[in-house]
SEMARVEX-469378 format. One line per 2 residues: number of its first residue (from 0); their letters; for each residue y, x, z of N, C-alpha, C. Coordinates in pm, whole numbers. Atoms other than C-alpha are relative to their C-alpha. Layout:
// SEMARVEX-469378
NUM = A = Y,X,Z,Y,X,Z,Y,X,Z ~ ...
// end
This chain:
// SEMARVEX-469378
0 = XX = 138,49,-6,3317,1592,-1791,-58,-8,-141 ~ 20,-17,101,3107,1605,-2070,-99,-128,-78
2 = XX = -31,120,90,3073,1332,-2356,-181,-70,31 ~ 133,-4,-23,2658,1355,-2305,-67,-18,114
4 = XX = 49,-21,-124,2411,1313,-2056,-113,84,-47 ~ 72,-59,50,2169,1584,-2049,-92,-28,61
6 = XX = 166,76,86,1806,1520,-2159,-73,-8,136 ~ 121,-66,-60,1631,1721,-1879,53,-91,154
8 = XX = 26,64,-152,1547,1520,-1535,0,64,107 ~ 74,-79,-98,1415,1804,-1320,7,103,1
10 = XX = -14,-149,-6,1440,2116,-1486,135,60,-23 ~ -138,-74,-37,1758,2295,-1334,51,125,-47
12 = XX = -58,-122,87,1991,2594,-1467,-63,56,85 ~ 45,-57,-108,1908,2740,-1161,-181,56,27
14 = XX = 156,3,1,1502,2696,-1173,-50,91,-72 ~ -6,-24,131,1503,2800,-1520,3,177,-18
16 = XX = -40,-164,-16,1680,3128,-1474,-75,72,105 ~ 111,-69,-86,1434,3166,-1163,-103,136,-58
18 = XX = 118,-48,44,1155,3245,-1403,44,130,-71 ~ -16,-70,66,1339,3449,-1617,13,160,84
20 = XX = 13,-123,-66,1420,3661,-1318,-80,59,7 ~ 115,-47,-43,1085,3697,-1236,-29,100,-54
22 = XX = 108,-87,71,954,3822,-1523,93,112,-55 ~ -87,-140,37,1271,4101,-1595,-26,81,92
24 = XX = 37,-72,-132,1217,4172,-1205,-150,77,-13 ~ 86,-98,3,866,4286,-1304,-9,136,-116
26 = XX = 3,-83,136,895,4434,-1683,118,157,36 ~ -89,-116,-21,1231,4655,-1588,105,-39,103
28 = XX = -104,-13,-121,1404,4595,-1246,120,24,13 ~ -145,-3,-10,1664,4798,-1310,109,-68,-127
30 = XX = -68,92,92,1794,4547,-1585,20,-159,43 ~ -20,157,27,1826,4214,-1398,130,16,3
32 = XX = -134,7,13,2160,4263,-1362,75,17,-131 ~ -71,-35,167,2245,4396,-1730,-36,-120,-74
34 = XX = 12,74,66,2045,4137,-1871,29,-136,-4 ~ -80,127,-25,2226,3808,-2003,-64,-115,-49
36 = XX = 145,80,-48,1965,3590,-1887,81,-179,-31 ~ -10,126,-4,2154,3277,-1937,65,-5,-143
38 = XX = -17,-32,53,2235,3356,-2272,-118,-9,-136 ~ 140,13,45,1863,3383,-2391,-41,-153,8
40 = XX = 23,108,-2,1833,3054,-2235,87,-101,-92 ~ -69,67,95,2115,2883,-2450,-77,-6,-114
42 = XX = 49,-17,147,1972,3031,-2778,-102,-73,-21 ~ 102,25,10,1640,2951,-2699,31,-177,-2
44 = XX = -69,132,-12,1784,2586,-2595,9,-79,-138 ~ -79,11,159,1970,2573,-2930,-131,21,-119
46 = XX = 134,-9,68,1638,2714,-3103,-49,-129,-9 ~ 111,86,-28,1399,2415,-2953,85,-108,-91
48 = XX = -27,129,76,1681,2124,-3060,16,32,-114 ~ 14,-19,118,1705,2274,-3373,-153,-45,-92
50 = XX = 168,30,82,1352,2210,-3446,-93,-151,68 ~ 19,113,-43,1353,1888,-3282,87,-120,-69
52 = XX = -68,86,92,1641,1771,-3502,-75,14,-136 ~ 74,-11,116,1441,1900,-3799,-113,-75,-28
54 = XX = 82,77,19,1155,1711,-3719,-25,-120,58 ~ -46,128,11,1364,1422,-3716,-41,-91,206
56 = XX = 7,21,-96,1351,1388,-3321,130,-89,79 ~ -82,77,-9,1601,1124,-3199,98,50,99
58 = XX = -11,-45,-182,1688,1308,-2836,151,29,-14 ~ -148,-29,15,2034,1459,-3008,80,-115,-63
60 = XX = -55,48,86,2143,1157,-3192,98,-50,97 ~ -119,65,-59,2482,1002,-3134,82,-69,-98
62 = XX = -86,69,103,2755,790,-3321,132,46,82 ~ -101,13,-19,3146,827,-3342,29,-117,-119
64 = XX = -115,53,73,3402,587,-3494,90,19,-66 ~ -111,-60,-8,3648,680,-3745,54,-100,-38
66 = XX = -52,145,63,3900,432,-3778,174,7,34 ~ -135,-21,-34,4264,362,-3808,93,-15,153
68 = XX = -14,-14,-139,4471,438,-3459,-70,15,115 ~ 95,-40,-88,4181,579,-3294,92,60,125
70 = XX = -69,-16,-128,4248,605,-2912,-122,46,111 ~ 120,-25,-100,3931,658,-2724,-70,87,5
72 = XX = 133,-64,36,3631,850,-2661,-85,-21,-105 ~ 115,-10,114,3367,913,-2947,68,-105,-137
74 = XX = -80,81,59,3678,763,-3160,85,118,-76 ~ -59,-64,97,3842,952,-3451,66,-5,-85
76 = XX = -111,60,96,4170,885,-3639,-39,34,-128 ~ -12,26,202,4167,790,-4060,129,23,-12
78 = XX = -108,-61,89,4389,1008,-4222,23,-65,-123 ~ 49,95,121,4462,778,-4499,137,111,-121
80 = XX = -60,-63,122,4620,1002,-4840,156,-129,-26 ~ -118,56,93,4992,870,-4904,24,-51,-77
82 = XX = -42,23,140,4992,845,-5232,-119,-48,-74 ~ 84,66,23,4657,726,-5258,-120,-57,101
84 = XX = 98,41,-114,4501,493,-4996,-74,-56,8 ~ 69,47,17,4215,477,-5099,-109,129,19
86 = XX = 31,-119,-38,4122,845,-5028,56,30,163 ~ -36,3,-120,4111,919,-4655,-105,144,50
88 = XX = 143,-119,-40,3975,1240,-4434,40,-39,166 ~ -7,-2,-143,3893,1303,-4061,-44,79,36
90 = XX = 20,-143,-95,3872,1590,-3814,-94,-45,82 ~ 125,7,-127,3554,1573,-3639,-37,90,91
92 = XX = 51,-142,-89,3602,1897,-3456,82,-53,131 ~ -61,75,-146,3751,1671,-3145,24,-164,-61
94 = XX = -14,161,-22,3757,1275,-3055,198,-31,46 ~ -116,55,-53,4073,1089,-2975,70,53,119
96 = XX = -37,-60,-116,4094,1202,-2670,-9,139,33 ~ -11,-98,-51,4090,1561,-2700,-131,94,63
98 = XX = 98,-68,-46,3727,1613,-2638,-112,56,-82 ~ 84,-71,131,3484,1858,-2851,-96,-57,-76
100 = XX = 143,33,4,3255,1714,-3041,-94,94,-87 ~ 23,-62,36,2974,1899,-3117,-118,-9,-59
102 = XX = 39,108,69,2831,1763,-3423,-82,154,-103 ~ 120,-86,77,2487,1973,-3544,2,-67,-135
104 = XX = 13,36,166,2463,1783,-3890,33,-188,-21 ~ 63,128,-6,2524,1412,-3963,-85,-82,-103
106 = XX = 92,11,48,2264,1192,-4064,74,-149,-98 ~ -43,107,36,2439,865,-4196,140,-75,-24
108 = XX = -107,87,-41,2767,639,-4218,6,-73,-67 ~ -18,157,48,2802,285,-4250,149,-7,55
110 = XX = -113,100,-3,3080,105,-4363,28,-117,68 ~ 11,124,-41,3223,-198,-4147,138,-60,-32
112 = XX = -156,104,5,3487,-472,-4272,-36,-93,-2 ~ -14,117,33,3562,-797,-4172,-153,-95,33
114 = XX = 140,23,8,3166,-806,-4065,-63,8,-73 ~ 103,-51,118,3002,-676,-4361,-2,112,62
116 = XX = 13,-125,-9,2866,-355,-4337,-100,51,-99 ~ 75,-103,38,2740,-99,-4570,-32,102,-14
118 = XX = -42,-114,2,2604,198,-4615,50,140,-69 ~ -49,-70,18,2783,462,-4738,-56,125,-78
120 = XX = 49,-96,132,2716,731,-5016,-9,105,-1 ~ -53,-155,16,2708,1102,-4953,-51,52,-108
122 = XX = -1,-66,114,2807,1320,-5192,10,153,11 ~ -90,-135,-36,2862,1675,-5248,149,45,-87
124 = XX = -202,-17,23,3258,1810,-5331,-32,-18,-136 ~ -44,21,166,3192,1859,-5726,-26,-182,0
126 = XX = -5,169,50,3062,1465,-5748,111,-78,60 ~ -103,72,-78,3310,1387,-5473,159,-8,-73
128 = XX = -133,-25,52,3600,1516,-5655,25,-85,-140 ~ 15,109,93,3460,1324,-5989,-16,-135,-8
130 = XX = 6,167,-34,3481,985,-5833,143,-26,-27 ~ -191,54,72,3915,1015,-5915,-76,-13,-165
132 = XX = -9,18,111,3801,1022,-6268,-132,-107,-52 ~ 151,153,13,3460,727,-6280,42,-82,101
134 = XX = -25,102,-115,3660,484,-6084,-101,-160,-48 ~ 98,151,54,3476,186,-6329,-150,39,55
136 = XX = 144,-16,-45,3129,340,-6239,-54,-25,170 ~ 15,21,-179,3180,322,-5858,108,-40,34
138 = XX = -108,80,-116,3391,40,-5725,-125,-61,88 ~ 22,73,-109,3283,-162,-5433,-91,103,88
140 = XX = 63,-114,-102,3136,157,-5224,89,110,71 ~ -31,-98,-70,3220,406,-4994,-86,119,5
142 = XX = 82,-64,65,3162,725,-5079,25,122,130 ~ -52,-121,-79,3183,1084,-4825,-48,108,-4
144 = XX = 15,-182,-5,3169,1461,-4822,34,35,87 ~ -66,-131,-104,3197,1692,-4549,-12,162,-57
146 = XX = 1,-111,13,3348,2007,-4576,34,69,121 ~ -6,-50,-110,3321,2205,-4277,17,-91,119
148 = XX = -12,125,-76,3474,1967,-3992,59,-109,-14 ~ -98,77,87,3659,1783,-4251,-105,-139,-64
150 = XX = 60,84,51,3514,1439,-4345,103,-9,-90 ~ -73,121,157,3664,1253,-4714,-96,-77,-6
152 = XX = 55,92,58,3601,964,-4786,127,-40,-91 ~ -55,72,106,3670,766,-5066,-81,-156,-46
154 = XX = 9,129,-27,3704,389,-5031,14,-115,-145 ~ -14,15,164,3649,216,-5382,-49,-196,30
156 = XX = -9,186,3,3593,-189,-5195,112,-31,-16 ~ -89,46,39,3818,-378,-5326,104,-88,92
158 = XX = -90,61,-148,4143,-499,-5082,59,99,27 ~ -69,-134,-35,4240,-111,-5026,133,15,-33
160 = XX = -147,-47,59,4601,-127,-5037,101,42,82 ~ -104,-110,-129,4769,-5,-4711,-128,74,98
162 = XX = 60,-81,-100,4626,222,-4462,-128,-134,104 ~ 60,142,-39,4566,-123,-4249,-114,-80,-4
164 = XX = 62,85,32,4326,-305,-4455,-178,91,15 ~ 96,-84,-76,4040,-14,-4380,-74,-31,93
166 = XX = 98,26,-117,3755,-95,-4154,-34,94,72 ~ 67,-132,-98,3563,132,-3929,-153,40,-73
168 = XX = 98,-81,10,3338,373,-4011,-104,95,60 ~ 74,8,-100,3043,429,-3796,-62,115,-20
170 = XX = 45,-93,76,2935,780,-3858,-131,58,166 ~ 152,-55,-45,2519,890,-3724,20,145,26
172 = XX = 35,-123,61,2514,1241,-3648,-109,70,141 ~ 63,-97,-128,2314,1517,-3440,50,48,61
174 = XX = -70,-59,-89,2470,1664,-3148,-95,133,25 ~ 44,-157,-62,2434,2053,-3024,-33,-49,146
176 = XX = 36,24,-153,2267,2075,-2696,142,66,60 ~ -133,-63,-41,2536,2167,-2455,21,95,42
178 = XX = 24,-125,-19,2578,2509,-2362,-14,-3,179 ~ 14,12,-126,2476,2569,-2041,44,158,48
180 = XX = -97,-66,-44,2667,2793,-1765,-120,89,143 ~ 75,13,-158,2495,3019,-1440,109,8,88
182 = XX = -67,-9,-122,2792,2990,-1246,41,-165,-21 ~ -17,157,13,2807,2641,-1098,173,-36,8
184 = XX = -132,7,32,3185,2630,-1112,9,-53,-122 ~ -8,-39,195,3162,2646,-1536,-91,-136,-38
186 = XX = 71,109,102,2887,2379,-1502,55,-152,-66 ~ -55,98,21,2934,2058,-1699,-171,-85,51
188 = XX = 134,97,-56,2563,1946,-1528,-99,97,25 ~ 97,-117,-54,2296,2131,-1339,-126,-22,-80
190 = XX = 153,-27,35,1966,2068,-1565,39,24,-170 ~ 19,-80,88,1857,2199,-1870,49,-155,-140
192 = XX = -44,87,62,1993,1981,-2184,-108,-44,-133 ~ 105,25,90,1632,1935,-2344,-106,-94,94
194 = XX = 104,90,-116,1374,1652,-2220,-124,93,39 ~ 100,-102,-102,1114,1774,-1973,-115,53,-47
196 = XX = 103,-29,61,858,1775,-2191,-8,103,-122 ~ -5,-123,113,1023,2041,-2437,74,120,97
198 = XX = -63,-117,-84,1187,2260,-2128,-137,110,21 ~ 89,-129,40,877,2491,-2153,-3,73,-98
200 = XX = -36,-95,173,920,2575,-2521,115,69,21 ~ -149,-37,-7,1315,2638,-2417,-56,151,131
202 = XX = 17,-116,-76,1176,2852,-2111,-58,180,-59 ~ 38,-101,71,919,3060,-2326,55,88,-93
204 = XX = -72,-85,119,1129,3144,-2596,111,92,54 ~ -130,-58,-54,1405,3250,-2377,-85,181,71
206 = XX = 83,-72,-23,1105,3465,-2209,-12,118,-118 ~ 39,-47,95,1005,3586,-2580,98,121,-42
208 = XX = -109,-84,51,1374,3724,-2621,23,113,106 ~ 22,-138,-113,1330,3953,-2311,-80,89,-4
210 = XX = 78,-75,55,1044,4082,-2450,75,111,-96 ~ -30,-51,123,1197,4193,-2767,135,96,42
212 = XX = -143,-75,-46,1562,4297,-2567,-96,153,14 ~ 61,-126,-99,1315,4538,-2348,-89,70,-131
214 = XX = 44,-25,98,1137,4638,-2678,-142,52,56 ~ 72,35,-49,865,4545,-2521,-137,-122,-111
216 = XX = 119,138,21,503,4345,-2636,-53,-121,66 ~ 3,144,-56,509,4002,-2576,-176,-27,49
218 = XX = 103,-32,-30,150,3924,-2436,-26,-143,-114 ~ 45,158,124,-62,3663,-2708,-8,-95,13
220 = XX = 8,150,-84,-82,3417,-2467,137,-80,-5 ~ -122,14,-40,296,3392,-2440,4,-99,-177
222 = XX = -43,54,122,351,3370,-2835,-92,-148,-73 ~ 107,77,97,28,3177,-2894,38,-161,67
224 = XX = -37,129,-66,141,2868,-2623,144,-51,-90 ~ -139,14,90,511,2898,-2829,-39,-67,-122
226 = XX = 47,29,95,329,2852,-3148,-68,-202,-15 ~ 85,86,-17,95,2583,-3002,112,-167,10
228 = XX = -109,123,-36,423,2363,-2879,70,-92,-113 ~ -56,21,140,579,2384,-3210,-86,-89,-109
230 = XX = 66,115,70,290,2241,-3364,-33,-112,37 ~ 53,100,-58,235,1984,-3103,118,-112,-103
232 = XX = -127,62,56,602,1868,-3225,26,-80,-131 ~ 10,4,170,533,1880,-3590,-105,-105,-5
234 = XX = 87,96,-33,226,1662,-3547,47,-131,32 ~ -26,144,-44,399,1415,-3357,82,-19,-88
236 = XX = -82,84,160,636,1378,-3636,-48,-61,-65 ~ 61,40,121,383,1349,-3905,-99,-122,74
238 = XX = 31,161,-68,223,1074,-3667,77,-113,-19 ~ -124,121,-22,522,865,-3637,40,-25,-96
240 = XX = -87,20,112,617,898,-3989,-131,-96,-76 ~ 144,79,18,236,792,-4052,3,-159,0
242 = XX = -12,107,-72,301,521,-3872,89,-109,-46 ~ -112,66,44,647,402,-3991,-15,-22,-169
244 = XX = 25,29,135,490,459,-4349,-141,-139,-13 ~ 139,125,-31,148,221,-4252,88,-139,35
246 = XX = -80,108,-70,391,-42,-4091,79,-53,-144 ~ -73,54,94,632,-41,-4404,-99,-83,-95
248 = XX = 113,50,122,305,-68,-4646,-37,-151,43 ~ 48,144,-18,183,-375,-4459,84,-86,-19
250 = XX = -93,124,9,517,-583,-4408,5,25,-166 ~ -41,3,113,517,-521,-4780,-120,-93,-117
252 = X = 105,100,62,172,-669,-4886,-11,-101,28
// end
C-alpha cells in the first residue's frame, strides 16, 4: 500500500485515459494501441507537481524521522561514524520498513533533543567537509548535506558522545507524485495523484504530448488554456506570498 494518499477526489486513471483515447481515436486510430497513453499521463503528472512544488505549493509536502533504531514507517535509521560520533549519514532511498520513499527535494530539518528544537543548517559538500576543520566557529548546531540519497549530518551540540545521546531529526521534504498504473492489478489507488483543481493541466499536457508523438499541431486553444493554468498558479503564489509578506510587515510594526 502506498505511504500517500492521493490528492485527486474524482478524477480516475481510468477517466483520464478516457480522454486521451478520444482524442488519439480521432487524430490517428490506428495508434491507440501503440500509443503509451499512460505514460504521457505520468510525465505530464510529474510536469504539473513539479511546478507546483516550485511555486512553493504545499500538496507534495511530507516529513520523515531520522533517528537512532528507527523501526517504523516514514522512520529512518542514524548511521552514526565510529570513530567520530558526531558525524552521522542516512539512506533516504527507503523508510524502516522497507518502503520507497520518494523524496522530490527537501525543504528543511529541525533538530529535536530533550525538547529543544532547532533548525538545522544546510550546506553544500565543500563547506560540509570544512566544518572537521572550524569546529570553534560552529559548535552548538546541526549542520547537513545531501548527496544523492545520502543525508550527513554533522552534530556540533554539545553532549555528543555515544551514538545514544542523538535526538531526532525531523526532515521537510517534497514528495514525487506517485506513478500511476492502467492495469488495475499494478494500481496502488484509482485517481489521479494531483488535486482536482490541477487534474486539467495534468490532462492537457498529457494531450499536448500526443500532439507532438503524432507530429502533429496542437490547436491554440489547447496550448493557450495550458499556458493560462500555469499562470493562474504563479499568481496564486505571488498572492499568498503577498500576503504572508503584508501579515509579517504588520505583526512587526
Amino acid at each position: 500500500m502506498p505511504s500517500v494518499t492521493y490528492l485527486s477526489k474524482t478524477w480516475t486513471v481510468d477517466r483520464s485515459l478516457g480522454y486521451l483515447r478520444n482524442l488519439v481515436n480521432q487524430l490517428a486510430p490506428d495508434k491507440i494501441k501503440t500509443l503509451p497513453l499512460i505514460d504521457y499521463l505520468n510525465l505530464s503528472q510529474l510536469e504539473a507537481a513539479q511546478l507546483l512544488v516550485n511555486a512553493n505549493n504545499p500538496d507534495y509536502g511530507k516529513y520523515l524521522t531520522v533517528k537512532n533504531s528507527a523501526a517504523g514507517a516514514d522512520e529512518v535509521e542514524l548511521v552514526v561514524d565510529g570513530s567520530v560520533v558526531s558525524l552521522a549519514t542516512a539512506d533516504l532511498s527507503q523508510d524502516a520498513t522497507a518502503v520507497k520513499l520518494r523524496i522530490n527535494n527537501l525543504v528543511k530539518i529541525r533538530y529535536t533533543k530533550s525538547g529543544a528544537t532547532k533548525l538545522a543548517i544546510e550546506m553544500n559538500p565543500v563547506e560540509f567537509e570544512g566544518l572537521i576543520n572550524n569546529y570553534p566557529q560552529n559548535k552548538e548546531n546541526v549542520y547537513w548535506c545531501l548527496l544523492g540519497e545520502a543525508l550527513y549530518i554533522r552534530n556540533r551540540i554539545t553532549g555528543i558522545a555515544l551514538e545514544s545521546d542523538w535526538g531526532d531529526l525531523i526532515v521537510y521534504y517534497n514528495r514525487y507524485p506517485v506513478k500511476l498504473s492502467a492495469a488495475d492489478s499494478d494500481r496502488l489507488g484509482d485517481t489521479l495523484d494531483v488535486r482536482d483543481g490541477y487534474a486539467r493541466l495534468v490532462i492537457y499536457k498529457a494531450k499536448l504530448l500526443i500532439y507532438e508523438e503524432l507530429q502533429q499541431q496542437p490547436p491554440e486553444a489547447l496550448t493557450g488554456d495550458i499556458n493560462s493554468m500555469i499562470e493562474q498558479i504563479r499568481q496564486a503564489t505571488n498572492s499568498e506570498q503577498g500576503f504572508i509578506n503584508d501579515y509579517s510587515h504588520t505583526q512587526m510594526s
